[in-house]
Backbone as CSV, one residue per row, in Angstrom:
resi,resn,N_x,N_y,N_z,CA_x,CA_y,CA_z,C_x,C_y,C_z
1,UNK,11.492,13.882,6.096,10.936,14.843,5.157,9.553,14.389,4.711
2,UNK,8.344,15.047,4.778,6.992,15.266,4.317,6.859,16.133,3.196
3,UNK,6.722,15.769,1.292,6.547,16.547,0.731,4.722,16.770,0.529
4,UNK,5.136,17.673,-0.178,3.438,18.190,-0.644,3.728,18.681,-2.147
5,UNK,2.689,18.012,-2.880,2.851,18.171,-4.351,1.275,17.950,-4.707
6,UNK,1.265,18.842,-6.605,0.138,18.538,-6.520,-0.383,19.747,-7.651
7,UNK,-1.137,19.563,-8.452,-1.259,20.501,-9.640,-0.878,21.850,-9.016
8,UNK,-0.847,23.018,-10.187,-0.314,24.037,-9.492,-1.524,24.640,-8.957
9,UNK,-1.439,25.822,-8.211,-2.822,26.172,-7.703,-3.672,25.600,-6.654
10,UNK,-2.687,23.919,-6.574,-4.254,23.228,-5.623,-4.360,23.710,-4.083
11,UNK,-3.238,24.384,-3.866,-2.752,25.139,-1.991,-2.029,24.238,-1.240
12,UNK,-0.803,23.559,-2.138,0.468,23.060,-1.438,1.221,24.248,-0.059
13,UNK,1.680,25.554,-0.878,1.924,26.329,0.250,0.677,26.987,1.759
14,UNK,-0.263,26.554,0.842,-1.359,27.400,1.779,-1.395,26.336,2.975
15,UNK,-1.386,24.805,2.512,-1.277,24.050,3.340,-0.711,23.768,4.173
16,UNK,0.966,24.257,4.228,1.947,24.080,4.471,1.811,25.702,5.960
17,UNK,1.891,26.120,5.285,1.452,27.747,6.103,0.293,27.412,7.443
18,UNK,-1.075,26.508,6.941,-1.841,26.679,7.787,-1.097,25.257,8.858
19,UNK,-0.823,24.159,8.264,-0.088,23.424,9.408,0.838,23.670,10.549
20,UNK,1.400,24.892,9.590,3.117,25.538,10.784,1.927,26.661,11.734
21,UNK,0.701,26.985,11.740,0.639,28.185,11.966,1.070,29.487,12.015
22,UNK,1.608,29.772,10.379,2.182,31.001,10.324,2.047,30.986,8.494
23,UNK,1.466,32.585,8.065,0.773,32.995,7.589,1.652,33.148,6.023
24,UNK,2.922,33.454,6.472,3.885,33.196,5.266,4.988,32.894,5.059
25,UNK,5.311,32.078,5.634,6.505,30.859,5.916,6.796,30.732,4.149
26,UNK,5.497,29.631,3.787,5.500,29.355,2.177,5.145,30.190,1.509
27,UNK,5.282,30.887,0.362,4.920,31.945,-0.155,3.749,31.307,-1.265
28,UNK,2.748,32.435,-0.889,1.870,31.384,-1.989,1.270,32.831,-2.948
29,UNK,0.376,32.266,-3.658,0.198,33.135,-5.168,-1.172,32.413,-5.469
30,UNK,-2.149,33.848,-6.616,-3.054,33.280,-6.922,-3.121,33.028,-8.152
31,UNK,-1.787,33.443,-9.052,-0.908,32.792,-9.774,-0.303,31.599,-10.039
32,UNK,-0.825,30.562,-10.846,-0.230,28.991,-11.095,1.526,29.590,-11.121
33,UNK,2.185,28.139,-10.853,3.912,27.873,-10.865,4.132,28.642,-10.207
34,UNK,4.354,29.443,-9.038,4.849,30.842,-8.040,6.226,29.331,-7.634
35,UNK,5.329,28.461,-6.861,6.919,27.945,-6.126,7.303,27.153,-7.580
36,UNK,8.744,27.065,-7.953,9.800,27.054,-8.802,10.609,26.456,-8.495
37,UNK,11.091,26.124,-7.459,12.303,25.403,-6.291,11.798,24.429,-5.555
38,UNK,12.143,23.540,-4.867,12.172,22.562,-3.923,12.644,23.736,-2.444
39,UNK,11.835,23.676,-1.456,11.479,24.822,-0.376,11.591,23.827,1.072
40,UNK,12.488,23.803,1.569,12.597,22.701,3.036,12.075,23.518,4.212
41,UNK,11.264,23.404,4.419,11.013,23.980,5.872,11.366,23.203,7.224
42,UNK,12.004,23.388,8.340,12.271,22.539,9.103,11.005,22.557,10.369
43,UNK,11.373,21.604,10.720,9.813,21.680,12.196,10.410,20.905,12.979
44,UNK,10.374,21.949,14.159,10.877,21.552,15.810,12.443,20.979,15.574
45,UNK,13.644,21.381,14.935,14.630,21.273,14.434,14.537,19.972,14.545
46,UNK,13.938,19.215,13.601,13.560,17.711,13.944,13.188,17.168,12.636
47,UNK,12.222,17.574,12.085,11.970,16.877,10.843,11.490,18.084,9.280
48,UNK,11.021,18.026,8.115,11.159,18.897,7.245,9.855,18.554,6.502
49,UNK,8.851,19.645,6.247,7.863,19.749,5.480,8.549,20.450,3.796
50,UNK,8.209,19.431,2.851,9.015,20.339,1.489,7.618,20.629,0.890
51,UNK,7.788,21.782,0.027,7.277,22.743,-0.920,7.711,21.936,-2.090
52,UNK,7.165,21.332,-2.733,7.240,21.095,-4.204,7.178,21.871,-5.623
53,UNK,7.372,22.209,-6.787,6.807,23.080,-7.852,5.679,21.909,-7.922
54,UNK,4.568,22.882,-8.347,3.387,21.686,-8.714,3.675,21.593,-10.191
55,UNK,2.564,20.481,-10.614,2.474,19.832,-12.202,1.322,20.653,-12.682
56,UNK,1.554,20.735,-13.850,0.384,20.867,-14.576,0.180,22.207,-15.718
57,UNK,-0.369,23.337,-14.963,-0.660,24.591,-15.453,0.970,25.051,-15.898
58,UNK,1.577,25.357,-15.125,2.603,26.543,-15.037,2.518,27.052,-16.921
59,UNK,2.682,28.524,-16.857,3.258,28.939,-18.225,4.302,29.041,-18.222
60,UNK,5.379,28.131,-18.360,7.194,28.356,-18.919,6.999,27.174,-19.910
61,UNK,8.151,26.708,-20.486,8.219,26.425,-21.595,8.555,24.977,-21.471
62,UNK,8.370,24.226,-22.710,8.843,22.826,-22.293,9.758,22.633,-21.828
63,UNK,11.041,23.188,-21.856,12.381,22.677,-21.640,12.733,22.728,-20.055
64,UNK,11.863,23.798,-19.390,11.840,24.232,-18.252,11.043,23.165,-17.347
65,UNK,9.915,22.584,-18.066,8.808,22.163,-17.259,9.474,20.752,-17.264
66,UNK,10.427,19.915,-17.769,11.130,18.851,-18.658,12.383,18.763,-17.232
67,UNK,12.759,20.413,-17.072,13.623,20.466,-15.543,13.249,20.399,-14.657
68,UNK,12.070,20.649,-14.484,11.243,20.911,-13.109,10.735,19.320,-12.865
69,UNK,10.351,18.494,-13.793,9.915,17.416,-13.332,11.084,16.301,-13.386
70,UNK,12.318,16.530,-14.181,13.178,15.907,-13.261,14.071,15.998,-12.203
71,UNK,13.645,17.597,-12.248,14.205,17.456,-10.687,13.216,17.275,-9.537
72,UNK,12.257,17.194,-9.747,11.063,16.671,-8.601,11.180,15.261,-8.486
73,UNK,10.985,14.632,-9.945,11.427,13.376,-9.723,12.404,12.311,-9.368
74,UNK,13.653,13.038,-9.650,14.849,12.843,-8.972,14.779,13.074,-7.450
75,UNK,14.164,13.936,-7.023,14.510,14.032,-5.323,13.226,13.201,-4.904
76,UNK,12.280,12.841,-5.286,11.287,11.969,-4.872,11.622,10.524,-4.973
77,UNK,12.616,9.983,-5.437,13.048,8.402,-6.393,14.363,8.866,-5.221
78,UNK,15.333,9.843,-5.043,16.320,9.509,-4.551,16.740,10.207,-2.673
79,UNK,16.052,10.806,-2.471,15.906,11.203,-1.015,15.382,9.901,0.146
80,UNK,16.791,9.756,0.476,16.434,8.649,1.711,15.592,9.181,3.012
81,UNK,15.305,9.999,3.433,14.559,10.856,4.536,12.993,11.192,3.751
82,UNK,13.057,10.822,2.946,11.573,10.791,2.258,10.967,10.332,3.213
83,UNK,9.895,10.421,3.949,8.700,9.624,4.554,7.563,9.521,4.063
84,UNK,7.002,10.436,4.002,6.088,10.476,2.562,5.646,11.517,1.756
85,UNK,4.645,11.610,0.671,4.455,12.643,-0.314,3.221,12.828,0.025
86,UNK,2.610,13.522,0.095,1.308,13.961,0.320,0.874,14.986,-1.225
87,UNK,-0.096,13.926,-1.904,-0.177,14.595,-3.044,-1.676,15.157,-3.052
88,UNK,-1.902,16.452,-3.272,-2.955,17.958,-2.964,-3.874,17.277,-4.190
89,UNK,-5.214,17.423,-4.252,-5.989,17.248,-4.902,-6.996,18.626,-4.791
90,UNK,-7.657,18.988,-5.895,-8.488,20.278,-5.361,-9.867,19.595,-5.608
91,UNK,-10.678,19.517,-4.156,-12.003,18.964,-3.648,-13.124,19.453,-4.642
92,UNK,-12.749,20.555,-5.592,-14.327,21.070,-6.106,-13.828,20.339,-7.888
93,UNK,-12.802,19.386,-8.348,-12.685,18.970,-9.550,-12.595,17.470,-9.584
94,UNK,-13.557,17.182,-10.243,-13.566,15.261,-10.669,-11.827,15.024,-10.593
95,UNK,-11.717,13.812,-10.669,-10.549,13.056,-11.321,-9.700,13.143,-12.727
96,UNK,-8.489,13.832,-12.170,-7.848,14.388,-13.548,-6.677,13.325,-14.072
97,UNK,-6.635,13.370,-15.390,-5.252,12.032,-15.742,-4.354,12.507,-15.277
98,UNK,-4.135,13.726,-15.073,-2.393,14.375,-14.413,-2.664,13.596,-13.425
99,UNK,-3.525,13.594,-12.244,-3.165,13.332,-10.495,-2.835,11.790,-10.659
100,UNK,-3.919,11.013,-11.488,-4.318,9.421,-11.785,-2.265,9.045,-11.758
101,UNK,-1.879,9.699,-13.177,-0.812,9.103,-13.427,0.380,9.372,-12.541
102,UNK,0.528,11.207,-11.680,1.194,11.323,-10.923,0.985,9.880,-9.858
103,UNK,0.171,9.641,-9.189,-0.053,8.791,-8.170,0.552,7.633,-9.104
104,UNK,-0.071,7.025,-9.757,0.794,5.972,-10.113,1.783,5.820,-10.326
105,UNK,2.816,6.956,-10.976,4.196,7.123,-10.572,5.046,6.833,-9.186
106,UNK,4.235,7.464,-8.476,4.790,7.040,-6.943,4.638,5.712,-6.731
107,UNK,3.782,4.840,-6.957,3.255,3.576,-6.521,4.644,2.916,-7.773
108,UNK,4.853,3.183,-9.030,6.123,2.562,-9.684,7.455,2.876,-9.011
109,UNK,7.291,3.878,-8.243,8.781,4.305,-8.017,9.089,3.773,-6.416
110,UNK,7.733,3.283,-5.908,7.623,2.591,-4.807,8.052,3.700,-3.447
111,UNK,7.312,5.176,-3.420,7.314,6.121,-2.777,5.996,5.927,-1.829
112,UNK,6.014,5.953,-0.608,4.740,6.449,0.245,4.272,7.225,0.077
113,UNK,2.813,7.105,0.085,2.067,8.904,-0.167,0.584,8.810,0.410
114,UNK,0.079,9.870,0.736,-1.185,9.647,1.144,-1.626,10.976,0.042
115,UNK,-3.130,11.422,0.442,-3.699,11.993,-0.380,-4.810,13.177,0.442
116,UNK,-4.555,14.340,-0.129,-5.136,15.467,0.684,-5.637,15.986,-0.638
117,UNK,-7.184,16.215,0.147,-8.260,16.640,-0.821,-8.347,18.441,0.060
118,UNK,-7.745,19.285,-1.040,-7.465,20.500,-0.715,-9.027,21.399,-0.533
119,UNK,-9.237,22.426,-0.600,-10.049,23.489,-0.114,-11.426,23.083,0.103
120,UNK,-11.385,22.181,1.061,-13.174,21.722,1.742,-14.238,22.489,1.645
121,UNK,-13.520,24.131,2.186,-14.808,24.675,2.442,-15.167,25.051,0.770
122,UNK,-14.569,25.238,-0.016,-15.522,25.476,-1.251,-16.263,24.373,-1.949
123,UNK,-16.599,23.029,-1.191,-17.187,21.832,-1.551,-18.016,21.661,-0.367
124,UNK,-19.572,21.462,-1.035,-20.580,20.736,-0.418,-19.717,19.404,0.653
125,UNK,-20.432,18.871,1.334,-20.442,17.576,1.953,-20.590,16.553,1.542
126,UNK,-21.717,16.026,0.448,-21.975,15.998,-0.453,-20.945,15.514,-1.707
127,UNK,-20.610,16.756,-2.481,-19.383,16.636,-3.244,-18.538,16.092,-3.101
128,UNK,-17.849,16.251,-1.803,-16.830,15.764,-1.380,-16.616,14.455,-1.277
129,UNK,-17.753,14.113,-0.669,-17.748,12.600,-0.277,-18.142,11.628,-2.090
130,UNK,-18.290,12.390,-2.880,-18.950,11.739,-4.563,-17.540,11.719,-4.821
131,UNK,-16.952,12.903,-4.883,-14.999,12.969,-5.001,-14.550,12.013,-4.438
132,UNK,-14.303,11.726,-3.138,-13.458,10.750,-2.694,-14.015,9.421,-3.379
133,UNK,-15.468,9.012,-3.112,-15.361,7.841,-4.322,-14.905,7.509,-5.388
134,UNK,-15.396,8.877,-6.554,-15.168,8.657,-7.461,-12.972,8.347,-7.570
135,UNK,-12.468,8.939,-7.337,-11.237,8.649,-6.896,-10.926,6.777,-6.463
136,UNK,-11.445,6.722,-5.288,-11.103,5.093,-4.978,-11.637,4.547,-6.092
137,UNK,-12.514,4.821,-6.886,-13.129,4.083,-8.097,-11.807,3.857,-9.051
138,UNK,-11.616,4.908,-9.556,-10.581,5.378,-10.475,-9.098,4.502,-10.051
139,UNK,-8.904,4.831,-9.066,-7.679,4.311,-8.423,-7.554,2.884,-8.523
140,UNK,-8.793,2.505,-8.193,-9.145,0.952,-8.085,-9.011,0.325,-9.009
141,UNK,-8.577,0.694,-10.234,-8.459,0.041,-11.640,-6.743,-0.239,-11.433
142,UNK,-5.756,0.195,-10.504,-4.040,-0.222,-10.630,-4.014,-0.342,-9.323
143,UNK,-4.876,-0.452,-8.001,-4.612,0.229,-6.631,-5.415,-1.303,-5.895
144,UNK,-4.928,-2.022,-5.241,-5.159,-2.882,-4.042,-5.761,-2.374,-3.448
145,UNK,-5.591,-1.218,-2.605,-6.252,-0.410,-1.531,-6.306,0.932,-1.939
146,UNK,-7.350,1.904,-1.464,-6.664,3.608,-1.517,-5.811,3.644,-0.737
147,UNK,-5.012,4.358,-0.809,-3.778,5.454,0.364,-4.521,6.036,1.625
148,UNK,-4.029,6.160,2.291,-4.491,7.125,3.401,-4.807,8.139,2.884
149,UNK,-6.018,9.226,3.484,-6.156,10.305,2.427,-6.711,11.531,3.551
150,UNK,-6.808,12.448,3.681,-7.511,13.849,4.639,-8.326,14.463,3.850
151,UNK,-9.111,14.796,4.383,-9.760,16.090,3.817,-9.204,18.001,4.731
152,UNK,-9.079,18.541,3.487,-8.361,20.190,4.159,-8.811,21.035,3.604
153,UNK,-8.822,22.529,4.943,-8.947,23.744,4.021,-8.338,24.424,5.089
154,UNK,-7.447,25.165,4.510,-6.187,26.129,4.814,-7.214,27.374,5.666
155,UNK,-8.293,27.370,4.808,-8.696,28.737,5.235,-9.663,28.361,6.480
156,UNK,-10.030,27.529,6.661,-10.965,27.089,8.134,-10.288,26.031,8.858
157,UNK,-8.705,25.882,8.568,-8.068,24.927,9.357,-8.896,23.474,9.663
158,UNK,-9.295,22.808,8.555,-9.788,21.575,8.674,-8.733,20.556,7.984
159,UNK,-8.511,19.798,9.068,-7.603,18.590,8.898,-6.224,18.794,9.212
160,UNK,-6.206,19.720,9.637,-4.367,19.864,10.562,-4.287,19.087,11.439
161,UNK,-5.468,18.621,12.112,-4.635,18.046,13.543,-4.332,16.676,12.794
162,UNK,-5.719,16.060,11.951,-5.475,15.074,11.264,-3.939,14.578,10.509
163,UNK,-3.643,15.420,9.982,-2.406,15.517,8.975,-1.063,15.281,10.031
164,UNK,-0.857,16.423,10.912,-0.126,16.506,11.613,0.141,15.248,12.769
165,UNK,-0.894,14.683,13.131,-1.010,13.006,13.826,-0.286,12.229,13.076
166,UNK,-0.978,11.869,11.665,-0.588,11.002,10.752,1.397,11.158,10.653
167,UNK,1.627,12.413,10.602,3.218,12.715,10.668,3.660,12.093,11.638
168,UNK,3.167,12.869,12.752,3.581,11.801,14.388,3.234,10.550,14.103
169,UNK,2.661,9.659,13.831,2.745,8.376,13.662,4.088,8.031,12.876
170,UNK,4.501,8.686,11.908,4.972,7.851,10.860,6.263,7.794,11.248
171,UNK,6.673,9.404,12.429,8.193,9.809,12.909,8.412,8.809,13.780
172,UNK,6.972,8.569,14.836,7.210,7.303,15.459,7.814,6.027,15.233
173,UNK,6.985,5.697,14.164,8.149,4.377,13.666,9.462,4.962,13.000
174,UNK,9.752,5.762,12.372,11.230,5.879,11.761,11.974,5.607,13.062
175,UNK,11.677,6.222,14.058,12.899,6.335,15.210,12.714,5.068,15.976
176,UNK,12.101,4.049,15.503,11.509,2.854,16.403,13.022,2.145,15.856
């Protein structure tokens, strides 16, 4: 299992959609909180891309948002087929304390994850590359190394093959 998580809005499903090549597998929204559930998609009846609820925005209520993150966090801490989390960052916003502390959560809970810097094409070259620093900067204050990380955009298919390799690598060793 490969999850994808990641404020709401940042294009977990869009991502997910442009990797499978197919347009609405994940249902996505231009509406924060749309996915609500934990969403398994299977690939090549072989391994599973999950849909996460993202953090952050959603409008429901504490008690709800209190369920939603322990049950994210529960299946992230207790899913043995976990391989890794791929946590969505959106390329056109500095460094937010939600992503900082999400990531460090994983690194306490001792989860693999790499890091996908979501919608490229609405970021300079430029930008992007000030983002990813500023990030290893940030990171670099609890972090030995950065994570593996991609750059993506759903809508010009940049970084699928990337992403999708990195998977094949990782299935490689599980079955080693």
């Amino acid at each position: 299992e490969y999850a994808f998580i990641g404020r709401s809005n940042v294009g977990k499903s869009s991502l997910i959609n442009m990797l499978c090549n197919h347009k609405e597998l994940a249902r996505t929204s231009s509406s924060p909180g749309k996915t609500q559930l934990i969403n398994h998609f299977i690939i090549n009846k072989n391994w599973f891309l999950v849909d996460l609820p993202g953090y952050g925005y959603a409008k429901i209520s504490k008690t709800s948002r209190a369920k939603w993150m322990k049950m994210v966090s529960d299946y992230l801490t207790m899913r043995p087929n976990l391989m890794s989390v791929f946590v969505l960052i959106d390329s056109r916003i500095p460094p937010q304390d939600i992503d900082i502390e999400f990531i460090n959560n994983l690194g306490m809970w001792q989860v693999p994850f790499a890091i996908i810097f979501t919608k490229r094409d609405k970021s300079s070259e430029v930008k992007m590359e000030n983002l990813v620093e500023e990030y290893k900067a940030k990171l670099a204050e609890t972090w030995e190394e950065f994570p593996p990380y991609f750059i993506s955009s759903a809508i010009k298919k940049i970084g699928r093959e990337e992403i999708l390799n990195y998977i094949g690598e990782v299935n490689k060793l599980f079955k080693q």
